[in-house]
PDB file with SEQRES, HELIX, SHEET and CRYST1 records, atoms N, CA, C and O in Angstrom:
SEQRES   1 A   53  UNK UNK UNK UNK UNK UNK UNK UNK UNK UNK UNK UNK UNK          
SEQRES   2 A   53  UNK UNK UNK UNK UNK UNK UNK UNK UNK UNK UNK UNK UNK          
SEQRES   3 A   53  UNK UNK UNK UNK UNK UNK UNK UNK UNK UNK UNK UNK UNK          
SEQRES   4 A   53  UNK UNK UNK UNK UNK UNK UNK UNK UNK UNK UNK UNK UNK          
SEQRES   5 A   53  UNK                                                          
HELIX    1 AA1 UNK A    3  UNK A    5  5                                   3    
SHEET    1 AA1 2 UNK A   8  UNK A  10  0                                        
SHEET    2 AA1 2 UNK A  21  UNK A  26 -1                                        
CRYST1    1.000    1.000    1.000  90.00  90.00  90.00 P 1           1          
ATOM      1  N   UNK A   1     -38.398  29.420 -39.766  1.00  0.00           N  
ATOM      2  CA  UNK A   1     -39.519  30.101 -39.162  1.00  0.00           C  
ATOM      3  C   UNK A   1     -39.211  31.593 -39.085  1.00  0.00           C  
ATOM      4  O   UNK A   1     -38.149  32.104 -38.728  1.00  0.00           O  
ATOM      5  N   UNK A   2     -40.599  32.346 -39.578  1.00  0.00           N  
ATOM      6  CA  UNK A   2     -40.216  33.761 -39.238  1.00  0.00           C  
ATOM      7  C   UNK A   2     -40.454  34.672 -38.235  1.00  0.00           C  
ATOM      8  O   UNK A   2     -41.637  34.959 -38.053  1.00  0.00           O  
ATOM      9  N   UNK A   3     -39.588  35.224 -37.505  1.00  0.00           N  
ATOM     10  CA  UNK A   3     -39.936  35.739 -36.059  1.00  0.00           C  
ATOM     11  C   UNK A   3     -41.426  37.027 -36.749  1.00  0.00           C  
ATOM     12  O   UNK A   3     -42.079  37.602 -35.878  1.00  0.00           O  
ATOM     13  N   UNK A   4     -41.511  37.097 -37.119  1.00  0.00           N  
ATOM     14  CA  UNK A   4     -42.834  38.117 -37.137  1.00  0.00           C  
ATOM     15  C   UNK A   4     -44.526  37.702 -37.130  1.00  0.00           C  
ATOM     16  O   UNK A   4     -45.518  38.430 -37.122  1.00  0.00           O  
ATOM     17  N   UNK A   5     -44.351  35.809 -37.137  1.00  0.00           N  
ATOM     18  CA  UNK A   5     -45.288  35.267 -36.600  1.00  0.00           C  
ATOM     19  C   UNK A   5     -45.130  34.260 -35.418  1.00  0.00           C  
ATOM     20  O   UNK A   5     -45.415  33.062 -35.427  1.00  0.00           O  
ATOM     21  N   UNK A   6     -44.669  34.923 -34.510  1.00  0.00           N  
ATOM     22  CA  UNK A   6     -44.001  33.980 -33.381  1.00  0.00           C  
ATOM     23  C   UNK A   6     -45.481  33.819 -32.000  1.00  0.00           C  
ATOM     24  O   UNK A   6     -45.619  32.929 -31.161  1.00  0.00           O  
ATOM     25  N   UNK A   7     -46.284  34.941 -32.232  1.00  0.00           N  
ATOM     26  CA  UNK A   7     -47.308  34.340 -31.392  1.00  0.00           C  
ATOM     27  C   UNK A   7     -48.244  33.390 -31.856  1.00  0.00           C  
ATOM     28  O   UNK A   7     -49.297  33.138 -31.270  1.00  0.00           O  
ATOM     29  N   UNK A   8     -47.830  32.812 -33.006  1.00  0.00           N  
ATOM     30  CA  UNK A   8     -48.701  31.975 -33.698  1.00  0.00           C  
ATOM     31  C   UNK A   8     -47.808  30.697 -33.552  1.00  0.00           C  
ATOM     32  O   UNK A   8     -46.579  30.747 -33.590  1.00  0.00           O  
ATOM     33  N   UNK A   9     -48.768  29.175 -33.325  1.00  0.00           N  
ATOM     34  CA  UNK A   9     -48.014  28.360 -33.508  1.00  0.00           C  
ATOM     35  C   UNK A   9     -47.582  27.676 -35.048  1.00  0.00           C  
ATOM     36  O   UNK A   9     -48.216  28.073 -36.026  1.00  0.00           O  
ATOM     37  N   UNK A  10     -46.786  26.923 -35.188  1.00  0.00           N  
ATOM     38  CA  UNK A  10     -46.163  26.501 -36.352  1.00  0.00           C  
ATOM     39  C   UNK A  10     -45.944  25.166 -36.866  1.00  0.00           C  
ATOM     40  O   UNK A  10     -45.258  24.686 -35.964  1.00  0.00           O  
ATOM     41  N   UNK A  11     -46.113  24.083 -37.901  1.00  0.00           N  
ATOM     42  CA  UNK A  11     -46.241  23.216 -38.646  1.00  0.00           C  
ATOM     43  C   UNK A  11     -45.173  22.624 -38.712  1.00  0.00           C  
ATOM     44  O   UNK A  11     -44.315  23.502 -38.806  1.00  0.00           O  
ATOM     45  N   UNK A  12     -44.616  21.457 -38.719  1.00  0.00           N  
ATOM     46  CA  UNK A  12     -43.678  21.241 -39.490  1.00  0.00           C  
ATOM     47  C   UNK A  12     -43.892  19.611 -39.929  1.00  0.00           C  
ATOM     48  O   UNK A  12     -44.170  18.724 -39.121  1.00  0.00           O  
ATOM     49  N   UNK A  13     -43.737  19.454 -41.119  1.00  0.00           N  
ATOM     50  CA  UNK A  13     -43.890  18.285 -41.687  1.00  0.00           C  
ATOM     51  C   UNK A  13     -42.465  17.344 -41.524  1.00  0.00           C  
ATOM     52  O   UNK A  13     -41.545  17.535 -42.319  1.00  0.00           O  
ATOM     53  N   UNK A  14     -42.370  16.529 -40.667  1.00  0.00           N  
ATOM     54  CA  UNK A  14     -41.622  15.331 -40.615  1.00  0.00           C  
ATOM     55  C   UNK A  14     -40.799  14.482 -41.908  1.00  0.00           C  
ATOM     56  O   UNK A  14     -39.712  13.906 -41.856  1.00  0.00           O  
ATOM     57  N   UNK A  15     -41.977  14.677 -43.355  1.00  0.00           N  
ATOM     58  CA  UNK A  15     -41.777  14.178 -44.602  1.00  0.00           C  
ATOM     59  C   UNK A  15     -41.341  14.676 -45.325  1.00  0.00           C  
ATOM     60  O   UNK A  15     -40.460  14.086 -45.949  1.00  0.00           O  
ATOM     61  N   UNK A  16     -41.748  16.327 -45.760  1.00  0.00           N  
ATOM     62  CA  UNK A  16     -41.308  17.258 -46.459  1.00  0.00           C  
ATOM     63  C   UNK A  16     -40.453  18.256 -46.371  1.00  0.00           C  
ATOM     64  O   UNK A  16     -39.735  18.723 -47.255  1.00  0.00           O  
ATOM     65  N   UNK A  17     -40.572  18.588 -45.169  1.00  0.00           N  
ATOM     66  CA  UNK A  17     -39.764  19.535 -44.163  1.00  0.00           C  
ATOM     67  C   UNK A  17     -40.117  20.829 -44.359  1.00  0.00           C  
ATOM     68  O   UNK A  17     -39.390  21.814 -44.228  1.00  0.00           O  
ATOM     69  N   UNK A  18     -41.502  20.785 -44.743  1.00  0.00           N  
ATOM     70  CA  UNK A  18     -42.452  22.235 -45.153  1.00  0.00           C  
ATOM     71  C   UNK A  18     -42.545  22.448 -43.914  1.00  0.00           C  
ATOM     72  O   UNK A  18     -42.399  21.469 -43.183  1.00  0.00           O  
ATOM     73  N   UNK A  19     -42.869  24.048 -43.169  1.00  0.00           N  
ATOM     74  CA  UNK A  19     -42.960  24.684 -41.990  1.00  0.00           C  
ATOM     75  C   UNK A  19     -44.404  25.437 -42.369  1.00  0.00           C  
ATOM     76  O   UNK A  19     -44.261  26.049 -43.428  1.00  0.00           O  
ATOM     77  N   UNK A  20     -45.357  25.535 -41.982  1.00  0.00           N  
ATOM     78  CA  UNK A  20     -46.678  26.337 -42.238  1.00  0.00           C  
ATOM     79  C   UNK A  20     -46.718  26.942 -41.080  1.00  0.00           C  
ATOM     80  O   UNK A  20     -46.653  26.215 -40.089  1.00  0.00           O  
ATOM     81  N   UNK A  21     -46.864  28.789 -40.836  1.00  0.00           N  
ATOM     82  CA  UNK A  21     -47.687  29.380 -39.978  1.00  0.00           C  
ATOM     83  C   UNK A  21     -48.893  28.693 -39.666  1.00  0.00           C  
ATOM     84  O   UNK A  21     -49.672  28.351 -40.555  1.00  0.00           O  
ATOM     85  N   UNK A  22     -49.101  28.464 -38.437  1.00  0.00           N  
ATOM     86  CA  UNK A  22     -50.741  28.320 -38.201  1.00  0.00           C  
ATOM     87  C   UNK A  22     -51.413  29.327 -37.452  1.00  0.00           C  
ATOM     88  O   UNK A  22     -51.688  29.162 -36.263  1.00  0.00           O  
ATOM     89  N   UNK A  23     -51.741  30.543 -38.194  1.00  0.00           N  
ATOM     90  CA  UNK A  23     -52.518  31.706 -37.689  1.00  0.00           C  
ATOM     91  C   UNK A  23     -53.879  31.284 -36.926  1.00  0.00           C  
ATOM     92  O   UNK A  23     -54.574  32.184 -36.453  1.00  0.00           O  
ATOM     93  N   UNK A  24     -54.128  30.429 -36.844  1.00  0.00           N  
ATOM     94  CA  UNK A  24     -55.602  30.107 -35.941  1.00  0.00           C  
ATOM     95  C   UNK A  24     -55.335  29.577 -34.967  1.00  0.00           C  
ATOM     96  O   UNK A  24     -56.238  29.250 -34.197  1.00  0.00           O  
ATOM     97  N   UNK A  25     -53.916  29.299 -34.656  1.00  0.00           N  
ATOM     98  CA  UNK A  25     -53.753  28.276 -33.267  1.00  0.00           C  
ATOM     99  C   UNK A  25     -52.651  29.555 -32.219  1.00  0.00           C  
ATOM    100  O   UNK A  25     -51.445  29.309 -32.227  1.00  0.00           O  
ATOM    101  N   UNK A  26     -52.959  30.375 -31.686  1.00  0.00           N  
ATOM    102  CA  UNK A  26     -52.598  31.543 -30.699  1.00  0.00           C  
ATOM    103  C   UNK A  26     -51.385  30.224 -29.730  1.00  0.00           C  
ATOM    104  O   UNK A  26     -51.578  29.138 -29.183  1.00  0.00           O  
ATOM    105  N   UNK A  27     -50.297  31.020 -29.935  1.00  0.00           N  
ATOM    106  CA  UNK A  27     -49.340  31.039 -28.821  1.00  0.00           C  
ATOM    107  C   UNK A  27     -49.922  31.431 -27.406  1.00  0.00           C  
ATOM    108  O   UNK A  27     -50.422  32.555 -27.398  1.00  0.00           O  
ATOM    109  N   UNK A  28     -49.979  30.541 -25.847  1.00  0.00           N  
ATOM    110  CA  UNK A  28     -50.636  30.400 -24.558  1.00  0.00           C  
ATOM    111  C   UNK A  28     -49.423  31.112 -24.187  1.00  0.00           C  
ATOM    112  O   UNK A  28     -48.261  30.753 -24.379  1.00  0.00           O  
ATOM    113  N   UNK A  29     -50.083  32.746 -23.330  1.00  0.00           N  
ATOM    114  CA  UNK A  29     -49.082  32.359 -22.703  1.00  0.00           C  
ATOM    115  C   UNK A  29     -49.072  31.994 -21.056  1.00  0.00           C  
ATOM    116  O   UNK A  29     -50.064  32.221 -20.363  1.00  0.00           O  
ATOM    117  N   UNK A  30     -47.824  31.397 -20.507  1.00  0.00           N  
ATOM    118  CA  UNK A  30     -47.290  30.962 -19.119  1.00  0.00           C  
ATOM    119  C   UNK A  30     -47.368  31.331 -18.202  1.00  0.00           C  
ATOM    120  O   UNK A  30     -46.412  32.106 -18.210  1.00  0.00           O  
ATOM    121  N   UNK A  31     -47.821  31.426 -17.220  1.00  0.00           N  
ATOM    122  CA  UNK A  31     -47.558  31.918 -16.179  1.00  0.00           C  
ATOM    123  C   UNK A  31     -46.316  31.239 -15.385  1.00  0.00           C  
ATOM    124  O   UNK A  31     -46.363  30.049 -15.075  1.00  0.00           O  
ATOM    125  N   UNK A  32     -45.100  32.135 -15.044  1.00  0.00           N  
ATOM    126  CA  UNK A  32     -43.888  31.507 -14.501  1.00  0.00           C  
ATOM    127  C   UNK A  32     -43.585  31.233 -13.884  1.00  0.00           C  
ATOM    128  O   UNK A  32     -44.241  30.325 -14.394  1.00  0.00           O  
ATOM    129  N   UNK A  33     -42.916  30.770 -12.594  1.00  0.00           N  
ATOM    130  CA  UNK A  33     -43.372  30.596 -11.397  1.00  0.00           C  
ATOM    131  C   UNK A  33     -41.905  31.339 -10.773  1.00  0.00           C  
ATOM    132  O   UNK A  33     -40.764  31.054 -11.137  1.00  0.00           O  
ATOM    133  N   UNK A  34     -42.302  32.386  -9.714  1.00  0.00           N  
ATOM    134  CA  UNK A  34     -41.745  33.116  -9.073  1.00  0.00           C  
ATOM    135  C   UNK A  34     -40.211  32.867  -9.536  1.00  0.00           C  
ATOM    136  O   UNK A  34     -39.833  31.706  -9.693  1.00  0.00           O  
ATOM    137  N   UNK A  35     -39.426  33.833  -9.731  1.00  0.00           N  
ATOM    138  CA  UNK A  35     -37.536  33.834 -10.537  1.00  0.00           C  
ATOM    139  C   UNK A  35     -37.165  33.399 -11.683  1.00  0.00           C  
ATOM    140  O   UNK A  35     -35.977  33.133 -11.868  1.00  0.00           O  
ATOM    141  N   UNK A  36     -38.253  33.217 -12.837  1.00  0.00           N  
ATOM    142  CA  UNK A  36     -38.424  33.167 -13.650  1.00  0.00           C  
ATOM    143  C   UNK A  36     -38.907  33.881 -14.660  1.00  0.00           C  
ATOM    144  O   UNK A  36     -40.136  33.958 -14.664  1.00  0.00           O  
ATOM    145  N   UNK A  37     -38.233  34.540 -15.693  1.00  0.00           N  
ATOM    146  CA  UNK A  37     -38.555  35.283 -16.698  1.00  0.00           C  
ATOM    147  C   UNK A  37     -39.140  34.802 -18.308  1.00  0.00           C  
ATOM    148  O   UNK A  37     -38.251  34.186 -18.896  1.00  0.00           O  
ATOM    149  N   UNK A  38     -39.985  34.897 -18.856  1.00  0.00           N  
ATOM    150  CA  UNK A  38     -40.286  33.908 -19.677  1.00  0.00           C  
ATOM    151  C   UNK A  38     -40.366  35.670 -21.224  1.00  0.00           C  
ATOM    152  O   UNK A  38     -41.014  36.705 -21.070  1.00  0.00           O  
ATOM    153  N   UNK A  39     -39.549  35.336 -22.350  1.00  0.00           N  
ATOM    154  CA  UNK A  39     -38.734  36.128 -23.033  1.00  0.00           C  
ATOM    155  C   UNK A  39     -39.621  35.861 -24.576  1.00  0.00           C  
ATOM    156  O   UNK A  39     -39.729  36.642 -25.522  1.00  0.00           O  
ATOM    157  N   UNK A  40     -40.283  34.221 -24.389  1.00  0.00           N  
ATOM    158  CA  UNK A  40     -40.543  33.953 -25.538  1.00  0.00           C  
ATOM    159  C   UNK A  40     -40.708  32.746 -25.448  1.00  0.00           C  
ATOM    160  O   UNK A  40     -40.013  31.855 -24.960  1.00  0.00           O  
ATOM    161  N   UNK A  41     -42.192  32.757 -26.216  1.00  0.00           N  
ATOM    162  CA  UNK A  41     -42.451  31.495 -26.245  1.00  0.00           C  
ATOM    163  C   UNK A  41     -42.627  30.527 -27.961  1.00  0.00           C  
ATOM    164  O   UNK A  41     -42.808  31.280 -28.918  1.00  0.00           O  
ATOM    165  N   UNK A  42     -42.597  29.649 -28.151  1.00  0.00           N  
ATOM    166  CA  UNK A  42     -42.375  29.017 -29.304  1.00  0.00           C  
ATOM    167  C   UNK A  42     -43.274  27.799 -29.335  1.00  0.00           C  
ATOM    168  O   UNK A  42     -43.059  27.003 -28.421  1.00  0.00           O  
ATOM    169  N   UNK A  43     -44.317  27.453 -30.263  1.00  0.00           N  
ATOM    170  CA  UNK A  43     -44.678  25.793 -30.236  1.00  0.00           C  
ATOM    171  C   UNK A  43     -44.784  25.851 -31.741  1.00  0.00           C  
ATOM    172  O   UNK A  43     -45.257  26.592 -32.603  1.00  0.00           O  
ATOM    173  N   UNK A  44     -43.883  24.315 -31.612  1.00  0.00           N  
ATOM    174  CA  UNK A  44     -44.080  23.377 -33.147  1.00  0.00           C  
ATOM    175  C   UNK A  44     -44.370  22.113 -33.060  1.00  0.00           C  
ATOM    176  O   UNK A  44     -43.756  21.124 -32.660  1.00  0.00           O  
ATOM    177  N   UNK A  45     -45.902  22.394 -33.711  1.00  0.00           N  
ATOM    178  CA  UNK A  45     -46.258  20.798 -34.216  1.00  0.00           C  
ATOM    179  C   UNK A  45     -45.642  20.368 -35.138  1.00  0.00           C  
ATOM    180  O   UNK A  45     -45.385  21.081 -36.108  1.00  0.00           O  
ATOM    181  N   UNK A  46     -45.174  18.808 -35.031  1.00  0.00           N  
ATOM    182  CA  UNK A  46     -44.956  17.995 -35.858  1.00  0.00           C  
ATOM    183  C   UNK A  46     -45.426  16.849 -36.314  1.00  0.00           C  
ATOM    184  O   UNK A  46     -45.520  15.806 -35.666  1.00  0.00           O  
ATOM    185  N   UNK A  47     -45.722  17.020 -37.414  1.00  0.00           N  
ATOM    186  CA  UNK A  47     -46.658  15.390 -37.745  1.00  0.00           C  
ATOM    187  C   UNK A  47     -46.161  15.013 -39.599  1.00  0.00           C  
ATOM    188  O   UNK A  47     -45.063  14.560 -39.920  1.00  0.00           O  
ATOM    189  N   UNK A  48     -46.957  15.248 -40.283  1.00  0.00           N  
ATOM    190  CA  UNK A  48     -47.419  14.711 -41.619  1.00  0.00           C  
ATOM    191  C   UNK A  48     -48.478  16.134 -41.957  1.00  0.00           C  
ATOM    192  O   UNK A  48     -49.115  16.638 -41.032  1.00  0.00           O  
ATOM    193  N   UNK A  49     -48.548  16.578 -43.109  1.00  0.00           N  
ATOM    194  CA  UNK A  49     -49.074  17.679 -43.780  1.00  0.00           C  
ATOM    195  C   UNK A  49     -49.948  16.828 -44.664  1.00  0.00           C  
ATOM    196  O   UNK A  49     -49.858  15.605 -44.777  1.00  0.00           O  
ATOM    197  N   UNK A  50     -51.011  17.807 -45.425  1.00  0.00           N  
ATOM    198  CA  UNK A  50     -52.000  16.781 -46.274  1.00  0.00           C  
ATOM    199  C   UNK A  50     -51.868  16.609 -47.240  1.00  0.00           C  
ATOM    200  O   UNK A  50     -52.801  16.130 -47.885  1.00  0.00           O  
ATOM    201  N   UNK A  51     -50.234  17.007 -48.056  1.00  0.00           N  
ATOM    202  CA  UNK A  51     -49.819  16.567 -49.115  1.00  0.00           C  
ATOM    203  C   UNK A  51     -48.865  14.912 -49.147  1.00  0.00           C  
ATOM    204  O   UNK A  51     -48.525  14.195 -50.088  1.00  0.00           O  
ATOM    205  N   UNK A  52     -48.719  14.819 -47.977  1.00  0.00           N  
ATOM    206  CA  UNK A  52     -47.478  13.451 -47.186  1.00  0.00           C  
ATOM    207  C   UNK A  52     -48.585  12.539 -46.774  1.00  0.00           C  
ATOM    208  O   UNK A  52     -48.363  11.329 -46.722  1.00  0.00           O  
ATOM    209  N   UNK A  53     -49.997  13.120 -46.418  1.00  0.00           N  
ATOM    210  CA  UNK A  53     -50.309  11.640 -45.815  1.00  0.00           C  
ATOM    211  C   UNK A  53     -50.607  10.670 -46.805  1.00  0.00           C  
ATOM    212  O   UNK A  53     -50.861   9.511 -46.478  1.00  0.00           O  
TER     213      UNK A  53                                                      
END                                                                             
């Protein structure tokens, strides 16, 4: 994965082990709860891609 699309979430195929940016799905961010610093956030879906199913 490349840190220069990190507010975007990310793909990863279980079968192939292809990783796809997903530019349409926005990184949420957190609200932390008091003594907590939040630095970075990360989500990866994992499933099957539409070349594996």
């Amino acid at each position: 994965m490349k840190v220069h699309d990190i507010l975007n979430a990310h793909f990863y195929c279980d079968a192939c082990e292809m990783v796809k940016c997903m530019e349409e799905i926005p990184v949420k961010h957190y609200q932390m709860p008091n003594g907590y610093l939040n630095n970075e956030t990360e989500v990866m879906i994992k499933g099957r891609c539409p070349n594996c199913m």
